[in-house]
PDB file of N, CA, C and O in Angstrom:
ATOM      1  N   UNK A   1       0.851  -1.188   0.000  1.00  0.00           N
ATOM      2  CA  UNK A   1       0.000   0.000   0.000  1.00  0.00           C
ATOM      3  C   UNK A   1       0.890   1.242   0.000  1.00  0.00           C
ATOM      4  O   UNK A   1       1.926   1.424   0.640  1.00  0.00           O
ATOM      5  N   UNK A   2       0.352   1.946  -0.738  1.00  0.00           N
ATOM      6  CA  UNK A   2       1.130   3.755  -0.894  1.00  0.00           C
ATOM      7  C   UNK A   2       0.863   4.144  -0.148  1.00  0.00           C
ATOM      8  O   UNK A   2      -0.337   4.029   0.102  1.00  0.00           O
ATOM      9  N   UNK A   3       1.819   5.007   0.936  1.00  0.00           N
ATOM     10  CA  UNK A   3       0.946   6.124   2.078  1.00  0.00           C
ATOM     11  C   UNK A   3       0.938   7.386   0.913  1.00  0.00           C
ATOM     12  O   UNK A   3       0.932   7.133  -0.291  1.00  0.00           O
ATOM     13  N   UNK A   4       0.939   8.622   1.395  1.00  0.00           N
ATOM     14  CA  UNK A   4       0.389   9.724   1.084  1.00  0.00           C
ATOM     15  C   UNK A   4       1.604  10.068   0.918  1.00  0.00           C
ATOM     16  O   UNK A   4       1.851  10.191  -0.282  1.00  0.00           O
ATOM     17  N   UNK A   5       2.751  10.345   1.789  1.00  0.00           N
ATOM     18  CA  UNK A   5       4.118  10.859   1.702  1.00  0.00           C
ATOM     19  C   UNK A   5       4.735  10.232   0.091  1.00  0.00           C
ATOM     20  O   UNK A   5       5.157  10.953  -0.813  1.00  0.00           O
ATOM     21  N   UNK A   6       4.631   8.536   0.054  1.00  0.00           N
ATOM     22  CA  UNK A   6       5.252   8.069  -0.527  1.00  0.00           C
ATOM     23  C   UNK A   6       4.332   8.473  -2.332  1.00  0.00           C
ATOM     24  O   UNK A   6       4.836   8.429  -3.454  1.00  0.00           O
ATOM     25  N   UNK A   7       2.962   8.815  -1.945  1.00  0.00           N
ATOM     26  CA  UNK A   7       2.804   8.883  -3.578  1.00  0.00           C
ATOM     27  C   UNK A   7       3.217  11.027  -4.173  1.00  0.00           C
ATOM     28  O   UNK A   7       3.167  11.452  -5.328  1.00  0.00           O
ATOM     29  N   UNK A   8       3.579  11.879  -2.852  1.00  0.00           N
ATOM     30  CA  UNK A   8       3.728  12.806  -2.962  1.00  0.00           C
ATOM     31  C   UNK A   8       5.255  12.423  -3.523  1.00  0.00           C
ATOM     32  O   UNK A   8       5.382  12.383  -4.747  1.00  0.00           O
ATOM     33  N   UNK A   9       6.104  12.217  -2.914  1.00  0.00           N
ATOM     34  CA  UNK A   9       7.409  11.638  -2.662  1.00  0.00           C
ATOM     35  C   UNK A   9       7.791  11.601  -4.891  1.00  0.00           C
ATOM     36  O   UNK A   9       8.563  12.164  -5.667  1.00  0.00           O
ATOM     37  N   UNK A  10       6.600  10.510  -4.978  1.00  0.00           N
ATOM     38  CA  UNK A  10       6.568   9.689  -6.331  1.00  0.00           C
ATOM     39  C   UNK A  10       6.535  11.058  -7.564  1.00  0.00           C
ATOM     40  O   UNK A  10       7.387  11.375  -8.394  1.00  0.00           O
ATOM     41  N   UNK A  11       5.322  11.599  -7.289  1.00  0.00           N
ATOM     42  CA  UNK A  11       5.101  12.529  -8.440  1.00  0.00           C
ATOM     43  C   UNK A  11       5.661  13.342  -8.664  1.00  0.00           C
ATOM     44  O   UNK A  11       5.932  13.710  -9.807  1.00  0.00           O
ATOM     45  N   UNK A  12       6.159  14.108  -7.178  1.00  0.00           N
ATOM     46  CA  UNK A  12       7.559  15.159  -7.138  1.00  0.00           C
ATOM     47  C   UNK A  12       8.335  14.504  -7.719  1.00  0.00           C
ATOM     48  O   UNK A  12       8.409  15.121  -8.781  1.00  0.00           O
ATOM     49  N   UNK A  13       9.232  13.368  -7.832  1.00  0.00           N
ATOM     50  CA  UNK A  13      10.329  12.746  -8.716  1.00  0.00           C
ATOM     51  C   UNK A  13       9.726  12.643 -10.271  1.00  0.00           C
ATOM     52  O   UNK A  13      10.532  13.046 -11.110  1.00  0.00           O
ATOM     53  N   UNK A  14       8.613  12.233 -10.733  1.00  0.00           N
ATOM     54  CA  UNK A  14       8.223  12.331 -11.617  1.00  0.00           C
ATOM     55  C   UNK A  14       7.968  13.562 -12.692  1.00  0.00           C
ATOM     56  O   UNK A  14       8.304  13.472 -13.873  1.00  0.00           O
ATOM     57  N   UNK A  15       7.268  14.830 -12.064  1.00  0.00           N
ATOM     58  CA  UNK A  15       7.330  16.359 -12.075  1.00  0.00           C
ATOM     59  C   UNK A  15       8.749  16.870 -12.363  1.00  0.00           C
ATOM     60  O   UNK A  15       9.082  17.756 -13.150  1.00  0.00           O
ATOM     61  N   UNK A  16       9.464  16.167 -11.608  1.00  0.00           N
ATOM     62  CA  UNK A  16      10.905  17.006 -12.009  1.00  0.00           C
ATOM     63  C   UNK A  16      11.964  16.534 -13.187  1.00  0.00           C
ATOM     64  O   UNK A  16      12.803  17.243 -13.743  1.00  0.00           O
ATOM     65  N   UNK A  17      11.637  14.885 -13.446  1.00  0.00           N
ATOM     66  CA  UNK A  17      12.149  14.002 -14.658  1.00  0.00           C
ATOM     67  C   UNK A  17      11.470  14.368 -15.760  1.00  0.00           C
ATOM     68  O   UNK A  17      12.144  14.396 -16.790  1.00  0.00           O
ATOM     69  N   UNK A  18       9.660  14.828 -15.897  1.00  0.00           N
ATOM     70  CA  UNK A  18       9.319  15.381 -16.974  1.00  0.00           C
ATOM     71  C   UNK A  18      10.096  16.357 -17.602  1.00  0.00           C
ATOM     72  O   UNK A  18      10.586  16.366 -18.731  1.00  0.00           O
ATOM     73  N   UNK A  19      10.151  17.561 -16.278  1.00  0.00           N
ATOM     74  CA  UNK A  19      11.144  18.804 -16.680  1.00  0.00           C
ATOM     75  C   UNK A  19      12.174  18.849 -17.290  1.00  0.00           C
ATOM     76  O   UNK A  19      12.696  19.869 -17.741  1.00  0.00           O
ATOM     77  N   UNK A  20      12.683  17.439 -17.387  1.00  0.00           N
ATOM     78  CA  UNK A  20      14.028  17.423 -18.127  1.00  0.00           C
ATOM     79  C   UNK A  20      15.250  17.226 -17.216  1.00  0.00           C
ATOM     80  O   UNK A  20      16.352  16.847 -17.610  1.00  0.00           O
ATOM     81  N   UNK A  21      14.867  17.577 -15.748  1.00  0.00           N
ATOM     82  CA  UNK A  21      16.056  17.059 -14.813  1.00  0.00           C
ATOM     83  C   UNK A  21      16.535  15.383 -14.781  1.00  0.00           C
ATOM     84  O   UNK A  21      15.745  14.444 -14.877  1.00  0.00           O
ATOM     85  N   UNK A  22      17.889  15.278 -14.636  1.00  0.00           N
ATOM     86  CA  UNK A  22      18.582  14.223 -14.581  1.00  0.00           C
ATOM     87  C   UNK A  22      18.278  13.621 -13.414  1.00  0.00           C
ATOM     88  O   UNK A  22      17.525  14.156 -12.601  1.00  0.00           O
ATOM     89  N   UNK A  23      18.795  12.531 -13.233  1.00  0.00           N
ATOM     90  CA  UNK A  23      18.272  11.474 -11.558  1.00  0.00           C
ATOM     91  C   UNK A  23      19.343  12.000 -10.873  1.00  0.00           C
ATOM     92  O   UNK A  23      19.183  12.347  -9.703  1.00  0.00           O
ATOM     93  N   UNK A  24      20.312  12.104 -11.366  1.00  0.00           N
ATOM     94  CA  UNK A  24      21.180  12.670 -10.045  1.00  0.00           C
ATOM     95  C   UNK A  24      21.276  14.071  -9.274  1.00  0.00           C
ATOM     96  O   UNK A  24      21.817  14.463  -8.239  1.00  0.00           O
ATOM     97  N   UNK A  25      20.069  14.930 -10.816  1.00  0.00           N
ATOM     98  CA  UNK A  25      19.728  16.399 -10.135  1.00  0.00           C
ATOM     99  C   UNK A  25      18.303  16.402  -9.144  1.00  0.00           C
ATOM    100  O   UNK A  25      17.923  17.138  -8.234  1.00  0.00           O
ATOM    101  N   UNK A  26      17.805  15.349  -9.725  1.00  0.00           N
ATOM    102  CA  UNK A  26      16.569  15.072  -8.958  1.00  0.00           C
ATOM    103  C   UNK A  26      16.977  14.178  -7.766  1.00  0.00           C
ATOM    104  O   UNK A  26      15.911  14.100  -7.156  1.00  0.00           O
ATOM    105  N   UNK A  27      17.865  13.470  -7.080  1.00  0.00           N
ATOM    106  CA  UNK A  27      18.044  13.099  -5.943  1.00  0.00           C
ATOM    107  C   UNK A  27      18.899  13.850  -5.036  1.00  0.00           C
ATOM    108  O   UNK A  27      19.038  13.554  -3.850  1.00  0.00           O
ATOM    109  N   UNK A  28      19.654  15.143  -5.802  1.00  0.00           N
ATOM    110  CA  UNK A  28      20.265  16.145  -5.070  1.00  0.00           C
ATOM    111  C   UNK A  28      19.026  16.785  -4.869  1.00  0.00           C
ATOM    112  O   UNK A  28      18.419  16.473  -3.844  1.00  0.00           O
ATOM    113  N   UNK A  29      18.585  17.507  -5.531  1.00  0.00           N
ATOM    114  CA  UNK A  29      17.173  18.221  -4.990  1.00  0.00           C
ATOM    115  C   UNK A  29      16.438  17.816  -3.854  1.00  0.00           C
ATOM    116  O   UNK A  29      15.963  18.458  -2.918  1.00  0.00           O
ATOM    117  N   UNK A  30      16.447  16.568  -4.148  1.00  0.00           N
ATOM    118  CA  UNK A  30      15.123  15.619  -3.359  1.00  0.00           C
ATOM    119  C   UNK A  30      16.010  15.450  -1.866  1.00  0.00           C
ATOM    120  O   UNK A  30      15.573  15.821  -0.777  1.00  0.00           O
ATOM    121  N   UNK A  31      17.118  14.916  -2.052  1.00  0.00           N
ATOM    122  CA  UNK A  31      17.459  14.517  -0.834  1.00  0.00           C
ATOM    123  C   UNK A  31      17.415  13.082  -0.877  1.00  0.00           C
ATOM    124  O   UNK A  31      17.009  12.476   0.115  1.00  0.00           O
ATOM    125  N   UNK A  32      17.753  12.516  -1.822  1.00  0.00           N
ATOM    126  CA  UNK A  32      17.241  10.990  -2.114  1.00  0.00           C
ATOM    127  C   UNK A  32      18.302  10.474  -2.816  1.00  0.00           C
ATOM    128  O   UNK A  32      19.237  11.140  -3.262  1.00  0.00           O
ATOM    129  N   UNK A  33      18.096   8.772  -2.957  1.00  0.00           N
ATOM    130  CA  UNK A  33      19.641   8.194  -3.385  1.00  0.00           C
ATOM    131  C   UNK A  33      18.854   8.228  -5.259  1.00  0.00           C
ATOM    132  O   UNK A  33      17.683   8.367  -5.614  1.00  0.00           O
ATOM    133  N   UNK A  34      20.281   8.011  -6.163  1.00  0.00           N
ATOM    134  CA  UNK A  34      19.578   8.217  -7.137  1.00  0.00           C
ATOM    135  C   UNK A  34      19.183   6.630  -7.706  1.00  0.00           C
ATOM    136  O   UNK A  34      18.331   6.725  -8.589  1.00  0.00           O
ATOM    137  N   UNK A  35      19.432   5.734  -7.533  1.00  0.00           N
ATOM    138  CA  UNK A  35      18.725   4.541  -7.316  1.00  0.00           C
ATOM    139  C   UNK A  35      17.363   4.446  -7.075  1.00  0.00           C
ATOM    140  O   UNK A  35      16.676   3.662  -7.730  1.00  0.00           O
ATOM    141  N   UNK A  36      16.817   5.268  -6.069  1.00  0.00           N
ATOM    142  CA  UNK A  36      15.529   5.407  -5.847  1.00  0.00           C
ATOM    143  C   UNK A  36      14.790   6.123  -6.575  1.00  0.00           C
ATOM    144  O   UNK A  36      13.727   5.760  -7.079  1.00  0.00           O
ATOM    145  N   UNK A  37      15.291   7.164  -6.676  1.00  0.00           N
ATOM    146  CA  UNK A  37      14.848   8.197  -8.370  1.00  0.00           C
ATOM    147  C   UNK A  37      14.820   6.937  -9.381  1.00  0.00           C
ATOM    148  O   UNK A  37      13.744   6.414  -9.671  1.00  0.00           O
ATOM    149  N   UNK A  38      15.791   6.565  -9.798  1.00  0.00           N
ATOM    150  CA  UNK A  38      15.691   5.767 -11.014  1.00  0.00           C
ATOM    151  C   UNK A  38      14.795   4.714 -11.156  1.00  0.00           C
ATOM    152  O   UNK A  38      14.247   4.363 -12.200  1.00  0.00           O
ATOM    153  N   UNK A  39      14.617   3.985  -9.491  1.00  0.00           N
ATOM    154  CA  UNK A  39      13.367   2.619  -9.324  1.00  0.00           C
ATOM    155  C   UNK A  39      11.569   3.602  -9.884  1.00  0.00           C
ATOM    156  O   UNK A  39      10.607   3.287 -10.584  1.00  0.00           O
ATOM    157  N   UNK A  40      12.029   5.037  -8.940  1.00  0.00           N
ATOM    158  CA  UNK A  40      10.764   5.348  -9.215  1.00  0.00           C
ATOM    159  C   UNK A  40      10.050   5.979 -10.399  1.00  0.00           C
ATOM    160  O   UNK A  40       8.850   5.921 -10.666  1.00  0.00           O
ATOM    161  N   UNK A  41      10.772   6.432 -10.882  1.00  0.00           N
ATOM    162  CA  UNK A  41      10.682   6.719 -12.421  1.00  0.00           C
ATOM    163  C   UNK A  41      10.187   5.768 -13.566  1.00  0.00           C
ATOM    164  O   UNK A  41       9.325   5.888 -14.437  1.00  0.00           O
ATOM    165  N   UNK A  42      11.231   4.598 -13.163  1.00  0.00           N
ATOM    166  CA  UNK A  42      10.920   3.108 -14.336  1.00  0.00           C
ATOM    167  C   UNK A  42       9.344   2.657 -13.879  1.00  0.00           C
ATOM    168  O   UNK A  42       8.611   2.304 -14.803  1.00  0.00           O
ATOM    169  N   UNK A  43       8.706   2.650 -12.301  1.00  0.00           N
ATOM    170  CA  UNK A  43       7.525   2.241 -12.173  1.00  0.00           C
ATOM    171  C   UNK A  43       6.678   3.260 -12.926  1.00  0.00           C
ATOM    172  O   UNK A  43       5.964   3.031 -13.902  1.00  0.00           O
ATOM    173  N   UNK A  44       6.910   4.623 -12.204  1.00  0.00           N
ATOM    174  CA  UNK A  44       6.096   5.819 -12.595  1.00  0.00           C
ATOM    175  C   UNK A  44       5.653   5.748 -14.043  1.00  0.00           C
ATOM    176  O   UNK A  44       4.500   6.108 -14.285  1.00  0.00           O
ATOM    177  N   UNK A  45       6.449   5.316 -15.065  1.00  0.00           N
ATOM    178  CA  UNK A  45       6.162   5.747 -16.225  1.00  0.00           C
ATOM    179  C   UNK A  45       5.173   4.528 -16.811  1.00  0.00           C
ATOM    180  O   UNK A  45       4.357   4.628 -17.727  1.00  0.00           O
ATOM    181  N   UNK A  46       5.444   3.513 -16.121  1.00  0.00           N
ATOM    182  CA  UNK A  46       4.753   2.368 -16.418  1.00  0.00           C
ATOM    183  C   UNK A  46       3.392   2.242 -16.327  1.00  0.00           C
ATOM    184  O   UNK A  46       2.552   1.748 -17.079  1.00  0.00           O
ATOM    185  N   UNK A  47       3.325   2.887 -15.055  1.00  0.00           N
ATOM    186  CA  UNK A  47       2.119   2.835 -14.509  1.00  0.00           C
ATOM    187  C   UNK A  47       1.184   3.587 -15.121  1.00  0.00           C
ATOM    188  O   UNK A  47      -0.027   3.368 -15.077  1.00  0.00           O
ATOM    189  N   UNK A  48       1.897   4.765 -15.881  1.00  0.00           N
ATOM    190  CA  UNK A  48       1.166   6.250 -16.284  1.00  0.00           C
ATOM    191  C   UNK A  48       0.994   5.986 -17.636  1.00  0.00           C
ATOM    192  O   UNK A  48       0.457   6.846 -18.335  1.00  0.00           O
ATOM    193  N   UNK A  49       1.445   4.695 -18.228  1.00  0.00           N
ATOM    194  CA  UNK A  49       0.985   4.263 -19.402  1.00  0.00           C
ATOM    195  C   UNK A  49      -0.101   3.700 -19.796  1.00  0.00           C
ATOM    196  O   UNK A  49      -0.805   3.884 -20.788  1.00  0.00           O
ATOM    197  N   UNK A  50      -0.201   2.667 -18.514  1.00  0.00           N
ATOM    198  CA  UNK A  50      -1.153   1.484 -18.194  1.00  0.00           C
ATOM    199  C   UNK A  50      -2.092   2.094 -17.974  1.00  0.00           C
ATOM    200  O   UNK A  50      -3.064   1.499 -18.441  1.00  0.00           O
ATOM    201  N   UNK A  51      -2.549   3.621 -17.169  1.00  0.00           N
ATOM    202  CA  UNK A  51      -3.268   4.118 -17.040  1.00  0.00           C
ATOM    203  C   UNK A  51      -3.875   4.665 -18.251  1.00  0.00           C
ATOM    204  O   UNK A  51      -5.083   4.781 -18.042  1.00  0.00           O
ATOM    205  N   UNK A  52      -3.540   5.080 -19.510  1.00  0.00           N
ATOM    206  CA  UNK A  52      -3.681   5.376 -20.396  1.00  0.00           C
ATOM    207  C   UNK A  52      -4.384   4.436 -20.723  1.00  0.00           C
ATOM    208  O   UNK A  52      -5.521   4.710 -21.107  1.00  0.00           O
ATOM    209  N   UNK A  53      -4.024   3.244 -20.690  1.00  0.00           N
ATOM    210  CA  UNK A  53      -4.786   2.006 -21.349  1.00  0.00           C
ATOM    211  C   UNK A  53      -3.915   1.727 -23.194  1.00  0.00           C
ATOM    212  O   UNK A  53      -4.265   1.375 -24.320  1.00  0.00           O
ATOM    213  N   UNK A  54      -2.980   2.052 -22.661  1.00  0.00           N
ATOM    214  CA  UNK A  54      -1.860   1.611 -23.375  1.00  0.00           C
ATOM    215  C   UNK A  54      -1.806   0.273 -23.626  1.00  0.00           C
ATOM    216  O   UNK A  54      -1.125  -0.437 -22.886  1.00  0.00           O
ATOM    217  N   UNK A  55      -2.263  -0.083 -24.324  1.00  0.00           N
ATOM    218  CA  UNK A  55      -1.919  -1.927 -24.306  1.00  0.00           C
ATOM    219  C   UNK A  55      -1.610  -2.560 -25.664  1.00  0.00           C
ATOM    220  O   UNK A  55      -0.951  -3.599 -25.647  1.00  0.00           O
ATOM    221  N   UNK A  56      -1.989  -2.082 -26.784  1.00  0.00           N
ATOM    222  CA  UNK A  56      -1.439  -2.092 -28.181  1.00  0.00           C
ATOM    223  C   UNK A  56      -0.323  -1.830 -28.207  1.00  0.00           C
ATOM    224  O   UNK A  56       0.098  -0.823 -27.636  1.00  0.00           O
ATOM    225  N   UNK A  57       0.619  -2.827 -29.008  1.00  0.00           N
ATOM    226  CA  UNK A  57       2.334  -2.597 -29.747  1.00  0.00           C
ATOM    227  C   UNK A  57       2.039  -1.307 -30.588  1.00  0.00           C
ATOM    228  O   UNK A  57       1.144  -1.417 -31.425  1.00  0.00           O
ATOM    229  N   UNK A  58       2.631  -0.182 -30.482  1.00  0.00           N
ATOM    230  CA  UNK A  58       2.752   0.427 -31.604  1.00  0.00           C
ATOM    231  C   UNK A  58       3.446  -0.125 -32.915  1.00  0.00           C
ATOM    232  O   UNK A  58       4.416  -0.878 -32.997  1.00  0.00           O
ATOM    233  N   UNK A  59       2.509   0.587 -34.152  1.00  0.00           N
ATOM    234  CA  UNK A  59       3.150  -0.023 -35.231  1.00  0.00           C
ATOM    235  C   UNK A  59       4.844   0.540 -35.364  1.00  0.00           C
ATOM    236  O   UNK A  59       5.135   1.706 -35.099  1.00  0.00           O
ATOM    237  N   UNK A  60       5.477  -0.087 -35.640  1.00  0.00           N
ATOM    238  CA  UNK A  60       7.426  -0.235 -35.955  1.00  0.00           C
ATOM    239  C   UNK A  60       7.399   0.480 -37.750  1.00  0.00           C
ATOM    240  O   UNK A  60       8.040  -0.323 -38.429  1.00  0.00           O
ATOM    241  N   UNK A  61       7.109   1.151 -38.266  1.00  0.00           N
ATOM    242  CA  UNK A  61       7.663   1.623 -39.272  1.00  0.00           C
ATOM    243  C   UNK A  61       8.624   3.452 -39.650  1.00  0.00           C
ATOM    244  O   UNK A  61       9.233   4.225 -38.911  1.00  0.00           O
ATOM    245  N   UNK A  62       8.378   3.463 -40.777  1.00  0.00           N
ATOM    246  CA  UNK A  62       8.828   4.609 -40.877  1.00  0.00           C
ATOM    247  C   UNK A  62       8.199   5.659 -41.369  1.00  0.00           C
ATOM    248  O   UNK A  62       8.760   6.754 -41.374  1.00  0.00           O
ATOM    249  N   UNK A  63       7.251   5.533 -41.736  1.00  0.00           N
ATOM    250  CA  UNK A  63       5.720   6.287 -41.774  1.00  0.00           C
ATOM    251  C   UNK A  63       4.680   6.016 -41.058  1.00  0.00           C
ATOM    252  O   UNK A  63       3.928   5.050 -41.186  1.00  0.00           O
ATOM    253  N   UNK A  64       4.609   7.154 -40.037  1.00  0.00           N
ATOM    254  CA  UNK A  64       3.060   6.792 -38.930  1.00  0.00           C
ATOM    255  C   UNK A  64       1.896   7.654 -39.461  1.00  0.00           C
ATOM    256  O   UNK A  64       1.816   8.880 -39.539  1.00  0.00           O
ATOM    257  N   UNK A  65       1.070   6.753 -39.782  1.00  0.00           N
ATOM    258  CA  UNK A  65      -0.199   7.502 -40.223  1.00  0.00           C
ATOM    259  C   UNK A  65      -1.345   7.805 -39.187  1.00  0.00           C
ATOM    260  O   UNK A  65      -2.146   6.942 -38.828  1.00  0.00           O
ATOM    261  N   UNK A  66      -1.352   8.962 -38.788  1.00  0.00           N
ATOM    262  CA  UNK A  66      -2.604   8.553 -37.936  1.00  0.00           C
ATOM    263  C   UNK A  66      -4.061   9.462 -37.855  1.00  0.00           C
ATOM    264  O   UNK A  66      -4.071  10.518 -37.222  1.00  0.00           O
ATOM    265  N   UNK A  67      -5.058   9.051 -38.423  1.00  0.00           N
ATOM    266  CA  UNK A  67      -6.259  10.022 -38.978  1.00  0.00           C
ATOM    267  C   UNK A  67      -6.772  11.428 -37.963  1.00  0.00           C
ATOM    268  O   UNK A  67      -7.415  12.420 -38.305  1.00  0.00           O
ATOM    269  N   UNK A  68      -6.165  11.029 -36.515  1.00  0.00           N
ATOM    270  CA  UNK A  68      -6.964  12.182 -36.032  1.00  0.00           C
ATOM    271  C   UNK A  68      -5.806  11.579 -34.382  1.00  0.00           C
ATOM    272  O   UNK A  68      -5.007  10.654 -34.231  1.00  0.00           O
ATOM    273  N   UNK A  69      -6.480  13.056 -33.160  1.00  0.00           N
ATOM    274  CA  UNK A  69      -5.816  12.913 -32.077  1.00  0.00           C
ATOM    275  C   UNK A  69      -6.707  12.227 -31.260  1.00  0.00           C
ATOM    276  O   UNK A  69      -7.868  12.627 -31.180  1.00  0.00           O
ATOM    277  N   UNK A  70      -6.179  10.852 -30.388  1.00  0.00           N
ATOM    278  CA  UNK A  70      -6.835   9.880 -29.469  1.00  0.00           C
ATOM    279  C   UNK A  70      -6.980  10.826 -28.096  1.00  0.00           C
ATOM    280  O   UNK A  70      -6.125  11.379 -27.405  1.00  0.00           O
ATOM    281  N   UNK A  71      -8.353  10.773 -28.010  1.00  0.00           N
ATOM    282  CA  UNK A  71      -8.468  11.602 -27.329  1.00  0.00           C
ATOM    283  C   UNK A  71      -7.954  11.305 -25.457  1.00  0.00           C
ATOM    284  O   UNK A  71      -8.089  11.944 -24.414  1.00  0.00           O
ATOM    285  N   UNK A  72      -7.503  10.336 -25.742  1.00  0.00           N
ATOM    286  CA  UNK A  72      -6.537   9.772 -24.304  1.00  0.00           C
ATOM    287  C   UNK A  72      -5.432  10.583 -24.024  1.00  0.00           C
ATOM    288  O   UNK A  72      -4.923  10.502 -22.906  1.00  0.00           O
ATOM    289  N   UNK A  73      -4.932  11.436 -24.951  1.00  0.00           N
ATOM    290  CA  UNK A  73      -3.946  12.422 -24.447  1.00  0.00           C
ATOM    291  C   UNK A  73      -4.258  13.774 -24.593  1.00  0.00           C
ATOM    292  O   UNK A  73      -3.497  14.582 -25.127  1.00  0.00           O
ATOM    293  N   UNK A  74      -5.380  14.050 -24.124  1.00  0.00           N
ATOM    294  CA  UNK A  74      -5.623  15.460 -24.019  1.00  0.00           C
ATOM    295  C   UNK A  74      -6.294  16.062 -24.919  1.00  0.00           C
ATOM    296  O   UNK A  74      -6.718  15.449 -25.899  1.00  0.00           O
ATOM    297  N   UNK A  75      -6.548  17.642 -24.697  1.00  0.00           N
ATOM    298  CA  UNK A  75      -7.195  18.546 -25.473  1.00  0.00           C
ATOM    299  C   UNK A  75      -6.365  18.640 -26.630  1.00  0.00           C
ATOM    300  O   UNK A  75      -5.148  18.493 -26.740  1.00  0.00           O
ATOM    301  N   UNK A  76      -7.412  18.961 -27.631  1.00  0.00           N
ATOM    302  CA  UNK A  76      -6.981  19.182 -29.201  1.00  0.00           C
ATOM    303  C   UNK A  76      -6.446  20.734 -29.281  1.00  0.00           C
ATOM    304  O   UNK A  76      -7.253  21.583 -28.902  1.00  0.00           O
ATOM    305  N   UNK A  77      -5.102  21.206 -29.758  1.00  0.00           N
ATOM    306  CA  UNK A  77      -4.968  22.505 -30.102  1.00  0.00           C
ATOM    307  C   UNK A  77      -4.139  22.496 -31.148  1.00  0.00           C
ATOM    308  O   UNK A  77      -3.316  21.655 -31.509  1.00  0.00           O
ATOM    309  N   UNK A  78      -4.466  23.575 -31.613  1.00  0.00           N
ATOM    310  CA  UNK A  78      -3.093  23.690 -32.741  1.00  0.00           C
ATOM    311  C   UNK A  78      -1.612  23.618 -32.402  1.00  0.00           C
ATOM    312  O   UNK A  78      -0.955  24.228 -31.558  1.00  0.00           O
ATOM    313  N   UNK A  79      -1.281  22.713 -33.283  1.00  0.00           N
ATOM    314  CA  UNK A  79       0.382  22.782 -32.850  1.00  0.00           C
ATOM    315  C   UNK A  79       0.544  21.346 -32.283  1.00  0.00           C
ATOM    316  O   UNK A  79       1.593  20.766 -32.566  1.00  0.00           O
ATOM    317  N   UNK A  80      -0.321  20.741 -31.557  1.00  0.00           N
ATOM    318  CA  UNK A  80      -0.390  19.917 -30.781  1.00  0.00           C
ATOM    319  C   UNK A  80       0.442  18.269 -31.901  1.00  0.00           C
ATOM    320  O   UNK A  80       0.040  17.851 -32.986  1.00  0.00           O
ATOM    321  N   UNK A  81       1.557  17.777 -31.103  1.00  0.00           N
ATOM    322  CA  UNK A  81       1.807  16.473 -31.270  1.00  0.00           C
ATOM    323  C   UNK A  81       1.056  15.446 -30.841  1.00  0.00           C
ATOM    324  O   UNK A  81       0.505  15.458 -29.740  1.00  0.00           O
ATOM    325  N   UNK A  82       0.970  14.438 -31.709  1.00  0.00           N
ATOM    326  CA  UNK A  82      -0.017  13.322 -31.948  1.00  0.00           C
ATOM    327  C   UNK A  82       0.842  12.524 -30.451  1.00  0.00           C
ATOM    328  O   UNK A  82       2.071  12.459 -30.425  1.00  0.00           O
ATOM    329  N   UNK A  83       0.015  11.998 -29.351  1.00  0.00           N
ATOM    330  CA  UNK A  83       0.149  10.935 -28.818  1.00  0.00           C
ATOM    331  C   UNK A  83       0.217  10.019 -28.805  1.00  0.00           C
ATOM    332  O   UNK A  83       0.484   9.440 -27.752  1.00  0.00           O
ATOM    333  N   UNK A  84      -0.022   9.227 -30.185  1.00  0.00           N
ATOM    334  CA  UNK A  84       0.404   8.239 -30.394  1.00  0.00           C
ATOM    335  C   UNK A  84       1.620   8.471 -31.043  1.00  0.00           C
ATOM    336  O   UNK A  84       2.474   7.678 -30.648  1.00  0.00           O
ATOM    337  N   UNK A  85       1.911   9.037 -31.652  1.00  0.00           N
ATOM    338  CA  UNK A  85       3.983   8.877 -32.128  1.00  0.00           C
ATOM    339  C   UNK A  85       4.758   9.264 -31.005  1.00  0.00           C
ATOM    340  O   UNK A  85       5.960   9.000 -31.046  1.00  0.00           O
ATOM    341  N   UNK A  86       4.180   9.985 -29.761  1.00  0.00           N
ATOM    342  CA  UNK A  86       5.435   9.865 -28.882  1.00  0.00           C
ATOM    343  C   UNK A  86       5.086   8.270 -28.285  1.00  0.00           C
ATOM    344  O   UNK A  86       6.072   7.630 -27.920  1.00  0.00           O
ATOM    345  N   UNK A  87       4.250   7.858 -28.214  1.00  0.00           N
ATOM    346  CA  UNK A  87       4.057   6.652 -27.863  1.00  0.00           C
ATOM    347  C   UNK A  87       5.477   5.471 -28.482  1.00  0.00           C
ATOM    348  O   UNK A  87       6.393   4.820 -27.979  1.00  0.00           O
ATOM    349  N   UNK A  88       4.828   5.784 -30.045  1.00  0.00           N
ATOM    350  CA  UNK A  88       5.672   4.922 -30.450  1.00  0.00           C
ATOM    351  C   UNK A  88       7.170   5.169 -30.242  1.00  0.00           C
ATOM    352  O   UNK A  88       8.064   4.357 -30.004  1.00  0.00           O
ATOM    353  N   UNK A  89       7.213   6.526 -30.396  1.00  0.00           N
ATOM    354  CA  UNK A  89       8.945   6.946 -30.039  1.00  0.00           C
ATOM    355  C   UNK A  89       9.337   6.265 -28.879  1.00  0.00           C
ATOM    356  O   UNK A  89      10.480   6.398 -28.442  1.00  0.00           O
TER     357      UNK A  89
END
């Protein structure tokens, strides 16, 4: 079971790896070993996939076609990258 600390703990490491920080800037920050950054990250992202309902292989080629935006990743705006090719990336 997650306490409350530990899923605050989680998303703060997560929040700051989106940003582009490294595990070893994010366990200096944090105060944390970077082992633990790195365990929590590999779950975090997993989990935040699964939540998606991620469960299809993306197709492997070199042309991704895709008719419109799944609306599993958010609001439609201009400019906006398709969620499924960072998927596949």
């Amino acid at each position: 079971m997650v306490t409350r600390r530990q899923k605050l703990r989680r998303d703060a490491i997560f929040d700051h790896w989106l940003a582009g920080e490294t595990t070893t800037e994010i366990a200096q920050k944090l105060y944390l070993t970077q082992q633990l950054v790195s365990d929590v990250i590999k779950d975090t992202s997993t989990s935040r996939l699964e939540t998606l309902c991620i469960s299809e292989t993306p197709p492997v080629y070199n042309v991704w076609n895709y008719t419109s935006c799944d609306p599993r990743f958010g609001q439609n705006y201009p400019g906006r990258i398709l969620g499924q090719a960072i998927v596949n990336l």
